[in-house]
C-alpha positions in Angstrom: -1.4 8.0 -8.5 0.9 8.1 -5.4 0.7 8.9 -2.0 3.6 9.7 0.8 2.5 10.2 4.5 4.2 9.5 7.6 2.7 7.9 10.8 3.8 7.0 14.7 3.9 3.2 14.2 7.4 1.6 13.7 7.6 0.5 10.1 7.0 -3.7 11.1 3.6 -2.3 12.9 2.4 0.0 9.7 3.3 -3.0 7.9 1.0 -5.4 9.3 -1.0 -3.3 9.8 -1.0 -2.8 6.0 -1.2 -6.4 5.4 -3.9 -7.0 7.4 -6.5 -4.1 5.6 -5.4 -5.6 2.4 -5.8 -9.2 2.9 -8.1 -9.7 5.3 -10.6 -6.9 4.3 -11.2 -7.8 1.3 -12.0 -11.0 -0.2 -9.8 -10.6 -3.9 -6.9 -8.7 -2.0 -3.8 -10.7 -1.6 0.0 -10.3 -1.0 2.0 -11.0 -4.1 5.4 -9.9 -2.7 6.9 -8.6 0.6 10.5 -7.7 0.6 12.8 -6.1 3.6 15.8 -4.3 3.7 17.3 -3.5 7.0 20.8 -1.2 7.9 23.1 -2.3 10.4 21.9 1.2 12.4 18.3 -0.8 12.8 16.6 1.6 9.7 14.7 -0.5 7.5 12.9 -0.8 4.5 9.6 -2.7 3.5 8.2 -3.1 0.2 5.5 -5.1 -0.7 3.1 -5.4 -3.8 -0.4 -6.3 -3.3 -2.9 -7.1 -6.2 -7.0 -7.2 -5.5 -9.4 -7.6 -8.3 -12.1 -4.7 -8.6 -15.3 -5.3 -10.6 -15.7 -1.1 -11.6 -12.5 -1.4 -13.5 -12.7 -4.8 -15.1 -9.5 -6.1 -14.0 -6.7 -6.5 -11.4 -5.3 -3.5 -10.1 -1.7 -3.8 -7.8 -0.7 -1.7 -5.1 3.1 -0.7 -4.1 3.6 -0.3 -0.7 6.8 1.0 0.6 7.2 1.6 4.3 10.7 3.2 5.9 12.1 4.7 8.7 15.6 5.7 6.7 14.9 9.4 7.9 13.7 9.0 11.3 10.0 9.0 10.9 8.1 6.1 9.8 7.0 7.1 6.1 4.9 5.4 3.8 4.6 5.5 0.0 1.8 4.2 -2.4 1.2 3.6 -5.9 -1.7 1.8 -7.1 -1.7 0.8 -11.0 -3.4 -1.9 -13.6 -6.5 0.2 -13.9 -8.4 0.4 -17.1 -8.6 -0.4 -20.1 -6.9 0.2 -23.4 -4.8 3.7 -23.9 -7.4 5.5 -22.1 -6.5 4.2 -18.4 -9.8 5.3 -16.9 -10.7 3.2 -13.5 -13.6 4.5 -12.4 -11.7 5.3 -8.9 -10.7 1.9 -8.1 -7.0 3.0 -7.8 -8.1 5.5 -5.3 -10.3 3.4 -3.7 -7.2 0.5 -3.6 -5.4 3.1 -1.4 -7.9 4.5 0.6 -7.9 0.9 1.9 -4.3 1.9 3.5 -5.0 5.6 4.3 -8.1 4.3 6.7 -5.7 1.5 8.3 -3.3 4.2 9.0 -5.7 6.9 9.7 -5.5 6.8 13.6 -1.3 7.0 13.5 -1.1 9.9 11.0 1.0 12.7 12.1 
């Protein structure tokens, strides 16, 4: 699952802000990566991976976090993955739930 919006924070502040809901608000959530790209113009580009265990899915679940401004707006892209088990790749919503945890952060700076 994936999710794209844009919001009215620079793309350092969504980030932290990011990193912040993820790490801090929960007690399994954790950084694995953060990586940053930035143009001579002062566009950038922020990807980080995230991982948090969740107890409904029976395993680790990762969350992609890419945050730009390459088009003017700040934008932010998510995809959650690692849920389920076996072919079937039923999570009982924790993927959902993983990202939600970034949609609330950014709630307030939504356009």
């Amino acid at each position: 699952m994936s999710r794209m919006m844009e919001v009215s924070l620079s793309p350092r502040e969504a980030d932290d802000l990011i990193y912040r809901a993820v790490t801090e608000g929960s007690i399994t959530g954790e950084a694995i990566d953060r990586y940053a790209l930035e143009a001579r113009d002062g566009a950038v580009c922020l990807v980080s991976v995230y991982e948090k265990h969740y107890w409904r899915a029976g395993n680790r679940l990762t969350l992609t976090v890419t945050v730009d401004n390459l088009q003017g707006r700040t934008r932010v892209h998510l995809v959650s993955g690692g849920g389920g088990e076996g072919l079937f790749r039923f999570d009982w919503g924790a993927s959902q739930s993983f990202e939600s945890v970034v949609q609330d952060a950014l709630s307030p700076y939504r356009y």
